[in-house]
C-alpha positions as CSV (number, residue, x, y, z in Angstrom):
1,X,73.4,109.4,225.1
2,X,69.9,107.5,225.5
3,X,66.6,109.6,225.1
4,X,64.7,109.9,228.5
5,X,61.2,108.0,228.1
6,X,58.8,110.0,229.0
7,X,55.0,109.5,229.6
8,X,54.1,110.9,226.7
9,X,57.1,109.1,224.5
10,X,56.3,105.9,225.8
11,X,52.6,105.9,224.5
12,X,53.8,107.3,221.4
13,X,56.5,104.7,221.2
14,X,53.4,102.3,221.9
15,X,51.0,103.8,219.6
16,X,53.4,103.5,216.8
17,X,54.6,99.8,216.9
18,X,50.7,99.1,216.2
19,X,50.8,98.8,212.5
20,X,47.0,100.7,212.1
21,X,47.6,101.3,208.4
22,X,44.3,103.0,207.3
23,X,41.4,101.6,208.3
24,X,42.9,99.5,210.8
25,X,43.0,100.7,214.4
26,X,44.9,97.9,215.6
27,X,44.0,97.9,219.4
28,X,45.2,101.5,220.0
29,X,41.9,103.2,220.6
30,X,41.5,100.5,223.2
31,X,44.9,101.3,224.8
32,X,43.5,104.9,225.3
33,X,40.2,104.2,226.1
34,X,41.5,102.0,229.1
35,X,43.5,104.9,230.0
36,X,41.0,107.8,230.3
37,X,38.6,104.8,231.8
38,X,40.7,104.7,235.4
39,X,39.9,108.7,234.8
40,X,36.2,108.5,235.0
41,X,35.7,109.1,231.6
42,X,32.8,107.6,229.6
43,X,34.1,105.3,226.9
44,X,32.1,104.9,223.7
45,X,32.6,102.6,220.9
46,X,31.0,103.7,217.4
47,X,32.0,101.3,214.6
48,X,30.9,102.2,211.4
49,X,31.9,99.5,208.0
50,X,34.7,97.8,209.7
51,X,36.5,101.4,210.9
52,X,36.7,102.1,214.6
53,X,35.7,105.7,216.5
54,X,36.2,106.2,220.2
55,X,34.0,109.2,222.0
56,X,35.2,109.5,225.3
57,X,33.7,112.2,227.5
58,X,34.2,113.4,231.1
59,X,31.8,115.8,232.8
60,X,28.1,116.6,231.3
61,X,28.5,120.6,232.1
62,X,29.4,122.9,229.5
63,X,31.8,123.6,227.7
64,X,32.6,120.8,225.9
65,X,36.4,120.9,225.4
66,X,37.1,118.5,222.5
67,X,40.6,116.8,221.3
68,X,40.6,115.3,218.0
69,X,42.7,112.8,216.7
70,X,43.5,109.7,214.4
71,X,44.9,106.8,215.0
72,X,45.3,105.3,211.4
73,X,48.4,105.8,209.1
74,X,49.2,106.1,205.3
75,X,51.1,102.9,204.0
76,X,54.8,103.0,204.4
77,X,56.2,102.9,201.3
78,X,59.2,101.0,200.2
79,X,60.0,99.6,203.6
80,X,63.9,98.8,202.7
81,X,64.2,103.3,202.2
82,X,63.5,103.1,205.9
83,X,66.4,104.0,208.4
84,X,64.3,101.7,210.5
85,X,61.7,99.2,210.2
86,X,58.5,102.1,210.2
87,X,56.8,99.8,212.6
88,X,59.7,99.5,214.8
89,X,59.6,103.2,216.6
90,X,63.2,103.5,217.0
91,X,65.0,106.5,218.4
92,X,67.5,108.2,216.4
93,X,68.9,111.0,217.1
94,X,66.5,111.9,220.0
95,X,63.6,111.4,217.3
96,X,61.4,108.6,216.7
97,X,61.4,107.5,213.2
98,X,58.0,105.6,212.3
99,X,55.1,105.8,210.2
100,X,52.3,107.7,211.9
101,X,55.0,109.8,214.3
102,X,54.1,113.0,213.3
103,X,50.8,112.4,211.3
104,X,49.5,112.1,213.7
105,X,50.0,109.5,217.1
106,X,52.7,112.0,218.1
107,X,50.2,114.5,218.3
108,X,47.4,111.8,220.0
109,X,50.0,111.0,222.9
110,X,50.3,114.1,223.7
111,X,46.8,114.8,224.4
112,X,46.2,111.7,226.5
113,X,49.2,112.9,228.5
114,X,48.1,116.1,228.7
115,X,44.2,115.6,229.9
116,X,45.9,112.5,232.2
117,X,48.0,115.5,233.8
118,X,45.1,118.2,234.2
119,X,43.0,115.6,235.1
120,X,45.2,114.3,238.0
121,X,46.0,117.9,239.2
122,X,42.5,118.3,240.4
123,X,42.2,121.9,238.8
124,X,39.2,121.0,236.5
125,X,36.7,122.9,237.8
126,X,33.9,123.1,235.1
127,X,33.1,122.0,231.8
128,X,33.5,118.5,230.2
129,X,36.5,117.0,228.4
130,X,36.6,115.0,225.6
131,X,38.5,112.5,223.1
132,X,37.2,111.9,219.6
133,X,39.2,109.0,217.9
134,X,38.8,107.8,213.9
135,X,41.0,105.0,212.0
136,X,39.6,106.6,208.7
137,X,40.8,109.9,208.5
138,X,43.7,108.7,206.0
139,X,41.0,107.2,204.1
140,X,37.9,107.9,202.3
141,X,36.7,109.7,206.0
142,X,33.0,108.5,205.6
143,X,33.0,106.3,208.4
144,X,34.9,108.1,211.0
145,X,34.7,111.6,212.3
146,X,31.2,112.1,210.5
147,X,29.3,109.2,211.5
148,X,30.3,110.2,215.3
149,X,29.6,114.0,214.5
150,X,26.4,113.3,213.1
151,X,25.6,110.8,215.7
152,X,26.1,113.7,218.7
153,X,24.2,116.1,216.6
154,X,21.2,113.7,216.7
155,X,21.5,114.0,220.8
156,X,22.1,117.4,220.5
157,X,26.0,116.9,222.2
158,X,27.4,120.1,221.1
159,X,31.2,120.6,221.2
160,X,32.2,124.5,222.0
161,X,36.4,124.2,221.6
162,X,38.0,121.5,219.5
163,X,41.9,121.0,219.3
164,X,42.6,118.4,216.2
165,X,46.2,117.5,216.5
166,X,47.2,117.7,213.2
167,X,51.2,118.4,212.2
168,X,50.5,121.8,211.8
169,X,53.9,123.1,212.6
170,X,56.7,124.3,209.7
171,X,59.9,125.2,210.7
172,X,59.7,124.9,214.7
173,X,57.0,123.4,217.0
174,X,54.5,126.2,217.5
175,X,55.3,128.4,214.5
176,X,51.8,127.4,213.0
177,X,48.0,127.2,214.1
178,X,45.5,125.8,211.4
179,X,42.3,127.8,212.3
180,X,40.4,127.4,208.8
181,X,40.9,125.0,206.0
182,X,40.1,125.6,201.7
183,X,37.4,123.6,200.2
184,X,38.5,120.6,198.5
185,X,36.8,119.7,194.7
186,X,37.8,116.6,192.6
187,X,36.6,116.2,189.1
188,X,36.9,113.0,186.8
189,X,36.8,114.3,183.4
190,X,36.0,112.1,180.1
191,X,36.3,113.5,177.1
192,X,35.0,112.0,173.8
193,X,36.8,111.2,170.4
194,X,36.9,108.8,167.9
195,X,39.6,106.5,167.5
196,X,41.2,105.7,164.3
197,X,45.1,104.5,162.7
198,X,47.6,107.3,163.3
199,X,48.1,107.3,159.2
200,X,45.0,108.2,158.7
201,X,43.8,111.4,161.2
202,X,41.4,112.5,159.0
203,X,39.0,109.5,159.6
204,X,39.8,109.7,163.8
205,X,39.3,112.7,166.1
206,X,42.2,113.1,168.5
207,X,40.8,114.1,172.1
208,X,44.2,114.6,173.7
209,X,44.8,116.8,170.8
210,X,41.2,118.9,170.8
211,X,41.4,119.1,174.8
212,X,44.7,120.4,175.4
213,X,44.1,124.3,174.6
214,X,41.2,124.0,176.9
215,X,43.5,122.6,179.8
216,X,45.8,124.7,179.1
217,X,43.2,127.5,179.6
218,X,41.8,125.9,182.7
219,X,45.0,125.8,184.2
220,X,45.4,129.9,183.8
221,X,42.3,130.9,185.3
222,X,42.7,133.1,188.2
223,X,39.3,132.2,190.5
224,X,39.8,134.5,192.9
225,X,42.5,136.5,195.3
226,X,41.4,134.4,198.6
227,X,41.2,137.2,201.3
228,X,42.4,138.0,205.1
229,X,42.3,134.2,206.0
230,X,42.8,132.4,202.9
231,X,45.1,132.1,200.3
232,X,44.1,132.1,196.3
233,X,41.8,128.8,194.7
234,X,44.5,127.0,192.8
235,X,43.6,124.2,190.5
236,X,46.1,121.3,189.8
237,X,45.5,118.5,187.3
238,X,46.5,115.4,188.9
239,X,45.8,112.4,186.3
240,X,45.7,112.3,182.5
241,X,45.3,108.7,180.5
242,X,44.6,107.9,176.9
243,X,45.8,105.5,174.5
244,X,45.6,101.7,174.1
245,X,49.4,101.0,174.7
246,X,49.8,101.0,170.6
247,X,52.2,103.5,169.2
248,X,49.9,103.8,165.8
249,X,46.3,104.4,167.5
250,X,44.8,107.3,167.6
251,X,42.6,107.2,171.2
252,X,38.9,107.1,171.6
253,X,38.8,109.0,175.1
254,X,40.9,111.1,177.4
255,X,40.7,110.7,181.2
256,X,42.0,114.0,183.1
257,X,41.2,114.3,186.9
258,X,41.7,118.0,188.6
259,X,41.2,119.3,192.2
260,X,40.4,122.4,193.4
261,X,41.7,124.0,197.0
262,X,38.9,126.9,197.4
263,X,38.7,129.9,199.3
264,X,35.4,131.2,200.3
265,X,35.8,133.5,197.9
266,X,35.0,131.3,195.1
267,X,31.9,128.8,195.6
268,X,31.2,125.6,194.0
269,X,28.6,126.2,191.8
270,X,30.7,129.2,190.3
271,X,33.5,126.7,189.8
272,X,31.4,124.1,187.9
273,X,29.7,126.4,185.8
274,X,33.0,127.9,184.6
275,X,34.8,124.7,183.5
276,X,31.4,123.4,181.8
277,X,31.6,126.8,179.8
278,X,35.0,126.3,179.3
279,X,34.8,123.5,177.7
280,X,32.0,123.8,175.5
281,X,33.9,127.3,174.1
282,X,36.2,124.8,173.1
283,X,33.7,122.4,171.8
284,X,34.6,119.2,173.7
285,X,32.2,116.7,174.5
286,X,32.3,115.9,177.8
287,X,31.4,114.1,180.8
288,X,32.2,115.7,184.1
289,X,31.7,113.5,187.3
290,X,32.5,116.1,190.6
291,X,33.6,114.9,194.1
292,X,32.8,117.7,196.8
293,X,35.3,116.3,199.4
294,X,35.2,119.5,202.0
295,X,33.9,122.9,202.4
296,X,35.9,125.7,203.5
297,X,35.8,126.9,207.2
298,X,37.5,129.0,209.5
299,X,37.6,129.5,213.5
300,X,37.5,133.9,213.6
301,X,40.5,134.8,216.2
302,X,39.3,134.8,219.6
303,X,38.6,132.5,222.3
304,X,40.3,129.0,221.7
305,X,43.2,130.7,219.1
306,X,44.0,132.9,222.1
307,X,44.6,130.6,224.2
308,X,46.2,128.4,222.1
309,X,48.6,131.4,221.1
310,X,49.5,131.9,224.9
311,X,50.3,128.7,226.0
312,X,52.6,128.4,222.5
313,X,54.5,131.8,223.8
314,X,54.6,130.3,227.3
315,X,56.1,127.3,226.1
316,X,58.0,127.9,223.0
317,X,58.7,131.7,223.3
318,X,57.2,132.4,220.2
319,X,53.9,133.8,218.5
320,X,52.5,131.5,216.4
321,X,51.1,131.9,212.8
322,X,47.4,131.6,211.9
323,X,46.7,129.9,208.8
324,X,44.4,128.1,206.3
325,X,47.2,126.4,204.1
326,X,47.9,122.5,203.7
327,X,45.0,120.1,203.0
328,X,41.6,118.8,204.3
329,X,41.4,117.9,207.8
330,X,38.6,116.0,209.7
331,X,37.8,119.3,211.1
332,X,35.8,119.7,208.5
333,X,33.2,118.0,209.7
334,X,33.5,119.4,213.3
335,X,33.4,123.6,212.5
336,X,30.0,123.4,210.9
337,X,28.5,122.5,214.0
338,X,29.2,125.3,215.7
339,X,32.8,124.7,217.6
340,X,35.6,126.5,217.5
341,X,38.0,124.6,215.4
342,X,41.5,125.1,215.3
343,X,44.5,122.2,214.0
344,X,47.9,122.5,216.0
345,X,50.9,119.9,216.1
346,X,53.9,118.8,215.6
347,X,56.7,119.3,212.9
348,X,55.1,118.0,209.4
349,X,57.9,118.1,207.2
350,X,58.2,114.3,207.4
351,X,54.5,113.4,207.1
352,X,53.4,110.1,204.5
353,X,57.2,110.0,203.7
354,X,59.9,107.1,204.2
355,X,61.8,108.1,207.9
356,X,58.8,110.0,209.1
357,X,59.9,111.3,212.2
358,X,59.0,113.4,215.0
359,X,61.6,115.5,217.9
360,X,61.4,113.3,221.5
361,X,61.4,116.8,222.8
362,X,58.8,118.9,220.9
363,X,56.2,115.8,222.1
364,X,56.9,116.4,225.4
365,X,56.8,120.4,224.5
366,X,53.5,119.5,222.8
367,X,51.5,118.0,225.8
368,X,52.2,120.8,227.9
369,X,51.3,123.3,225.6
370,X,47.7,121.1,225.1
371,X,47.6,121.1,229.2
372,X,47.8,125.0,229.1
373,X,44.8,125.1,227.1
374,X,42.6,122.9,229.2
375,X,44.0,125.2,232.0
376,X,42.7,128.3,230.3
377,X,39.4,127.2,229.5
378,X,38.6,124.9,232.1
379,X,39.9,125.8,235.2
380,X,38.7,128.3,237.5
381,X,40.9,131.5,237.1
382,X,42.7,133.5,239.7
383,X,41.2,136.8,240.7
């Protein structure tokens, strides 16, 4: 039986046969802009070191309503694992299998779709809408989101609801809201020896050796419980290299690079301090070079979650989860201006995997549900 293409699954089907593997955009920013053009909104082009932003605003009243997306992908992988060519969007079993389905031009579509709708419906009766568009968030995310954050800070262009449309969901479409992410902090850790012949220890200090008490104990430290909204700080060590590729050398160095998911509950400077002290107890000489990628932030229950929750039970029949889990998010550069944040998609079992996929149905599911929160907050309610 063949899938009926909707308006939302053909842009999506669109959206993904433009291979915009991060930082490339690859014209769809343009296809969208066009789109909310014939709608009266304002296009803006902000390119920042070769990555491309949209801003596209409609209405100068407040509030500002804001939909956040990206349109870059991770790179596919082995492309022979695919069921499909991953640039192909091909529907199988009423799903379409492609990189950037789910994470997140599935989620993009169905905003476009959704404002087109309200839009056209004529029941936008105050505030402004608009679309904020990145090709880096899959990458190092200093050119993107920021740089047009920062850019509407300096015209004071304040955003009071933003809807990033993340793949937020678990088991079902709507099971899961993203109102708050953890921090996010990297470390690049050096640690000194002295290389020598394996025969001969004695003359050589092994750093892999004198370090791995210490990791071990950095591993076991509990930083904190998280609290209400967030979960525990967990560490994971993520790279460890030594050695010259000789089976009878002793090494000179060990590499070992950590990252830290944080809770409020635990700042930064607390972190630092404790592996520093950490490590000289164990008497390692080190060099520690930290990345602070993201703060933590969280969007209290109330106006935007609310509405987000009802259209989700009106929709889907269910009520769904608030949460902090997962990883970093370009709202992280949108909550500390003031906005209410939240993240809500589709399905992200599949995300940055081979046969990434997302249901034909829950996009269509998903652009209603974003068109019942632009008809909460900005259309004139009944008496």
């Amino acid at each position: 039986m063949n899938t009926p293409i909707s308006p939302t699954l053909a842009l999506l089907l669109d959206l993904v046969k433009r291979d915009s593997v991060t930082p490339e955009d690859r014209g769809c920013q343009e296809l969208i802009g066009k789109r909310l053009e014939k709608l009266g909104f304002t296009l803006e082009h902000i390119p920042s070191n070769g990555v491309t932003n949209l801003w596209a605003r409609c209405g100068t009243e407040e509030p500002l309503f804001v939909f956040a997306g990206h349109t870059d992908v991770v790179p596919t992988g082995d492309v022979s694992a695919w069921s499909s060519p991953p640039f192909d969007a091909a529907i199988i079993d009423n799903h379409v299998v492609g990189r950037g389905t789910a994470d997140m031009k599935g989620g993009v579509a169905a905003m476009v779709t959704a404002i087109e709708r309200f839009v056209a419906s004529k029941k936008h009766s105050h505030g402004s809408i608009a679309l904020l568009l990145t090709s880096d968030e899959e990458g190092p995310a200093t050119d993107g989101t920021k740089v047009v954050i920062d850019q509407l800070q300096a015209r004071q262009e304040h955003i009071d609801y933003c809807v990033v449309g993340e793949p937020t969901s678990a088991d079902q479409l709507g099971d899961v809201i993203r109102h708050g992410r953890r921090g996010s902090l990297g470390a690049k850790v050096v640690i000194k020896g002295k290389q020598g012949h394996v025969a001969y220890p004695h003359l050589a200090d092994n750093p892999v050796h004198r370090a791995m008490p210490a990791l071990t104990e950095l591993c076991a430290i509990e930083w904190d419980k998280g609290n209400d909204h967030f979960p525990p700080t967990t560490l994971q060590i993520s790279n460890i290299n030594a050695g010259t590729g000789a089976t009878n050398v002793i090494p000179g160095t060990l590499q070992v690079e950590f990252n830290l998911r944080y809770s409020p509950e635990t700042t930064i400077e607390h972190i630092r301090a404790t592996v520093q002290l950490l490590f000289d107890a164990h008497e390692l000489e080190s060099d520690i070079e930290w990345k602070d990628s993201a703060h933590p932030f969280i969007t209290k229950p109330g106006t935007l979650t609310d509405a987000m929750q009802h259209a989700i039970s009106n929709e889907v029949g269910i009520t769904a989860k608030l949460d902090t889990g997962g990883g970093t998010s370009d709202g992280r550069f949108i909550a500390p201006t003031g906005a209410q944040v939240i993240e809500f998609g589709p399905i992200n079992a599949t995300i940055h995997q081979i046969d990434e996929r997302v249901s034909c149905t829950d996009i269509d599911t998903l652009s209603r549900i974003y068109e019942s929160v632009l008809q909460q907050l900005l259309s004139k309610q009944e008496d």
